[in-house]
C-alpha positions as CSV (number, residue, x, y, z in Angstrom):
1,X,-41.6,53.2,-13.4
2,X,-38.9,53.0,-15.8
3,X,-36.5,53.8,-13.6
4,X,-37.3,50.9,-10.6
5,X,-37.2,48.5,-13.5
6,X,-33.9,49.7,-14.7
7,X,-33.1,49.9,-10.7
8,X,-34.0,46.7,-10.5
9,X,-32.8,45.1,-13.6
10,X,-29.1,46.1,-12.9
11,X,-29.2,44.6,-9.1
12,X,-30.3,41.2,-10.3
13,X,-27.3,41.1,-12.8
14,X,-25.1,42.1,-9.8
15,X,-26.5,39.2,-7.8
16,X,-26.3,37.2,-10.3
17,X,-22.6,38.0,-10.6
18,X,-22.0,37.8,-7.3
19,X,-23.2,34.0,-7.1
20,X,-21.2,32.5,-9.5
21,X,-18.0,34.1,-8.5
22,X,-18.7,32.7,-4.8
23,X,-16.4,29.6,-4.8
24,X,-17.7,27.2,-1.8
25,X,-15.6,24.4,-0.1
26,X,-17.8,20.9,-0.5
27,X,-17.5,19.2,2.6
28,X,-18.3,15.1,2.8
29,X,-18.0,14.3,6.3
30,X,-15.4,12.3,8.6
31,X,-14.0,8.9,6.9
32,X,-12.4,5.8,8.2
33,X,-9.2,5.1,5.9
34,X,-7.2,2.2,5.7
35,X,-4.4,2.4,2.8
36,X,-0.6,1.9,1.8
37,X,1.1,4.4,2.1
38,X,2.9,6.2,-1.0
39,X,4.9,8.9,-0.1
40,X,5.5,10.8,3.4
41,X,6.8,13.8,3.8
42,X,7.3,16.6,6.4
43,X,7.2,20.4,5.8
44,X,6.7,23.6,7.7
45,X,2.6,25.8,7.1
46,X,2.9,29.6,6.7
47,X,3.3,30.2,10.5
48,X,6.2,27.8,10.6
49,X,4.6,24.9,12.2
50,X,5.7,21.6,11.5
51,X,2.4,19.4,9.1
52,X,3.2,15.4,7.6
53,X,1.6,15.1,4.0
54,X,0.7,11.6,3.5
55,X,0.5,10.0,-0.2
56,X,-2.0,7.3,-0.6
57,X,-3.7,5.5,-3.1
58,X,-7.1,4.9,-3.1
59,X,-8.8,2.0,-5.3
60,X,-12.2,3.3,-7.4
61,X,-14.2,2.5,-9.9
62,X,-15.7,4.3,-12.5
63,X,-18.4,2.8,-14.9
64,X,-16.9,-0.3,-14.3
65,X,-12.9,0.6,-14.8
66,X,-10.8,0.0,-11.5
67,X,-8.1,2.2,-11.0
68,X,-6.4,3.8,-8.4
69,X,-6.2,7.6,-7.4
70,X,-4.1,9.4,-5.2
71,X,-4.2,11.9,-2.6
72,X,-3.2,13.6,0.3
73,X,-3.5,13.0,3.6
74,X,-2.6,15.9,6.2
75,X,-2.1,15.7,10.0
76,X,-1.5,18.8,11.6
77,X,-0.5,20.3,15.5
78,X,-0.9,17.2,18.1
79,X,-1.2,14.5,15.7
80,X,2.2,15.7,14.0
81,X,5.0,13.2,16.1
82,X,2.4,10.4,15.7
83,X,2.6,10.6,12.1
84,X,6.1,11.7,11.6
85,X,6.2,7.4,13.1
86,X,5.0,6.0,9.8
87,X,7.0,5.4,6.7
88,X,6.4,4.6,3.3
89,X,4.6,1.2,2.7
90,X,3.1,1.1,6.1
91,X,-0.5,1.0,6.5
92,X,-2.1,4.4,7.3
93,X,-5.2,3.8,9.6
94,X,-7.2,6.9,10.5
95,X,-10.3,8.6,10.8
96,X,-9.9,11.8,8.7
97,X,-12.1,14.5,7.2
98,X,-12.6,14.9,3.2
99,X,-13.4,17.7,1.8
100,X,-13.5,18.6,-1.9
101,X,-12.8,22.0,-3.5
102,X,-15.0,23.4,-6.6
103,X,-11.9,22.5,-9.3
104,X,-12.5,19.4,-8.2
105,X,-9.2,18.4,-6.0
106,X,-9.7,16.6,-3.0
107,X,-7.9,16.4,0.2
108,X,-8.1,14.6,4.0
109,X,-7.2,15.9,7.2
110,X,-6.2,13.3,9.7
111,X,-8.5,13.8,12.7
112,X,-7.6,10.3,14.5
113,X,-5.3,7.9,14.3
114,X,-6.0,4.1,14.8
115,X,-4.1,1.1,15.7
């Protein structure tokens, strides 16, 4: 009896080990944005294909404060000549994805442009 408790005692520290090293990606959904645009810039991913990063500030508020907050904005593969188009100070208008990673950085990926 000893032994299943000691069995058992050293598996549930190994779960428990293995849950808080897993590190999940926090998806919100798709979002409609609409903002100025900060910064645009073109680079190559690790296979060599060609991704615009977008710079944009986004107006919040938080307990009461207004402030703004950048991030990035990605378009990748097809939607890459449409966005190499804009220019800093346009007006990005997209539907993109957000997602948030577990040290708390956050990110969208262009999904459609808009007129």
């Amino acid at each position: 009896m000893k032994t299943f408790g000691k069995c058992f005692a050293i598996l549930a520290i190994i779960a428990l080990i293995g849950v808080s090293l897993y590190t999940p990606v926090y998806a919100a959904g798709d979002e409609q944005l609409q903002a100025k645009i900060d910064l645009v810039t073109t680079q190559l991913d690790v296979n060599g294909r060609p991704y615009v990063r977008f710079i944009i500030g986004q107006q919040r508020t938080l307990n009461g404060v207004k402030y703004t907050r950048t991030l990035p904005v990605m378009a990748f593969g097809d939607l890459v000549a449409k966005a190499k188009t804009y220019k800093k100070g346009d007006t990005l208008k997209c539907i993109a994805s957000f997602r948030q990673l577990p040290d708390g950085r956050q990110s969208y990926t262009v999904i459609k442009f808009l007129k």
